[in-house]
C-alpha positions as CSV (number, residue, x, y, z in Angstrom):
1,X,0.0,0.0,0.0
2,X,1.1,3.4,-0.8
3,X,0.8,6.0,1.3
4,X,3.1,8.7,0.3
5,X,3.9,9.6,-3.6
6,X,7.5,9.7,-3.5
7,X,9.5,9.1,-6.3
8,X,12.2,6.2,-5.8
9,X,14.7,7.9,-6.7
10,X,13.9,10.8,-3.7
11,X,17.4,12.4,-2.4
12,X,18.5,12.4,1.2
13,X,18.5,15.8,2.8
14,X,20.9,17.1,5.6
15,X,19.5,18.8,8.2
16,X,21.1,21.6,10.9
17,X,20.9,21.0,14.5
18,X,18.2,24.5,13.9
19,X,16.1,23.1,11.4
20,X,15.7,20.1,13.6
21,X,15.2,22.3,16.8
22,X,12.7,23.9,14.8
23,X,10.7,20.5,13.9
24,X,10.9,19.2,17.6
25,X,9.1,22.9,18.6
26,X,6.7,22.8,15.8
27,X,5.6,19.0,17.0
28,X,5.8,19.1,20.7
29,X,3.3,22.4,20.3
30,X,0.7,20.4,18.9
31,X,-1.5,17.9,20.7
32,X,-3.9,14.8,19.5
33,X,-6.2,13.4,21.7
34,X,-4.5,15.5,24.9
35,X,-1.4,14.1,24.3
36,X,1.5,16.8,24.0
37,X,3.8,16.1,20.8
38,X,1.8,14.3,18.6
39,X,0.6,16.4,15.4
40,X,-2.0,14.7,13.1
41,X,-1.4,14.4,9.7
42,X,-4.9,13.6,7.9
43,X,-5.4,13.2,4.3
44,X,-9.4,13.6,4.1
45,X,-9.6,10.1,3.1
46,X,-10.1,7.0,4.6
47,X,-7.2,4.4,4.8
48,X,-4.5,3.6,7.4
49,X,-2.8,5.2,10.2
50,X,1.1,5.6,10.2
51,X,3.1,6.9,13.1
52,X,6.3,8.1,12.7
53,X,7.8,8.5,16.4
54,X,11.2,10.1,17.1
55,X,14.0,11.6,19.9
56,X,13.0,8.2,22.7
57,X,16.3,8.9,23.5
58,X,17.0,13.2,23.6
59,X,20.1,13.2,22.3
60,X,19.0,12.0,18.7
61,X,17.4,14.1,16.6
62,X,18.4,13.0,13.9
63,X,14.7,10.9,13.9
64,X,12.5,14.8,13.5
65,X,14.2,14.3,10.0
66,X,10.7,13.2,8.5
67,X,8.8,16.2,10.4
68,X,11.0,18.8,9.2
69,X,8.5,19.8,6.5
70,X,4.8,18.3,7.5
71,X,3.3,20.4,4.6
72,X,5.6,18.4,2.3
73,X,3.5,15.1,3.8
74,X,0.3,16.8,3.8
75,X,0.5,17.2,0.0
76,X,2.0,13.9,-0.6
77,X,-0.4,12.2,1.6
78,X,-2.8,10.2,-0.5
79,X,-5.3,8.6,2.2
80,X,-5.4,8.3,5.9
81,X,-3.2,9.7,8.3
82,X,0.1,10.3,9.7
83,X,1.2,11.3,13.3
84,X,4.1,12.5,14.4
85,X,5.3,11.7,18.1
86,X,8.2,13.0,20.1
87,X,8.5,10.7,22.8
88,X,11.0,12.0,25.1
89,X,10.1,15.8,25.3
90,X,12.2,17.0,28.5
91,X,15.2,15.0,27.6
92,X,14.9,16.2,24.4
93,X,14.4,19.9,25.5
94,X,17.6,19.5,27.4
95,X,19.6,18.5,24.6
96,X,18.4,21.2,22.5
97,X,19.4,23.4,25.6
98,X,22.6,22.5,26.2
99,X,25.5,25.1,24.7
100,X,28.2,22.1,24.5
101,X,28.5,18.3,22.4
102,X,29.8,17.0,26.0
103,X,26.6,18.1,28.0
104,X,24.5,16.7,25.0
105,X,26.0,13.7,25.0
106,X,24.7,13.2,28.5
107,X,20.9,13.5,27.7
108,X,20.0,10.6,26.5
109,X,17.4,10.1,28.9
110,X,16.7,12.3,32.5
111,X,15.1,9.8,34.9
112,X,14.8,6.8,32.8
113,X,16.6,4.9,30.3
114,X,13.7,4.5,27.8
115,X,16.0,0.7,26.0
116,X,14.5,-0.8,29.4
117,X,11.7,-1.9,31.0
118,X,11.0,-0.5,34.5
119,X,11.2,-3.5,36.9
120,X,7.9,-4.6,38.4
């Protein structure tokens, strides 16, 4: 099934650590169904749901890629929806935060390590 109407022979884009700060505002802004950082995508049309989730751990954005440009989807979007999730919000906040690669590197996670389930 095809949701998107990309061409196979799309190009990969490069990002800046601004563009992608930009992205992770835009997204953690928006709520669906009271949760904070999820943004709806819909095409109008029935059809399936696609989540696209990034930054579980805050010191990888390299995941907002995909949100950069939801317009871009919107237009491309052929039937049902797509949401866009930033999972780990104050982590993620931190890194974006931080003035140094060394203080970045440690915010991965704040109070959890999101790889691991909490014991029961």
């Amino acid at each position: 099934m095809k949701l998107l109407n990309e061409s196979p022979t799309a190009t990969q884009e490069t990002f800046s650590r601004d563009t992608l700060h930009e992205a992770f505002l835009d997204i953690t802004a928006s709520t669906y169904k009271g949760v904070q950082g999820v943004k709806k995508i819909d095409s109008g049309k029935p059809g399936p749901t696609v989540g696209i989730t990034a930054l579980t751990h805050g010191n990888e954005p390299s995941g907002l890629a995909p949100m950069v440009n939801p317009d871009r989807i919107q237009e491309r979007l052929q039937s049902g929806s797509v949401l866009l999730i930033v999972n780990n919000i104050e982590a993620a906040r931190a890194y974006f935060a931080a003035t140094c690669d060394d203080d970045r590197k440690k915010l991965r996670s704040l109070d959890e390590n999101m790889n691991r389930l909490p014991n029961d």
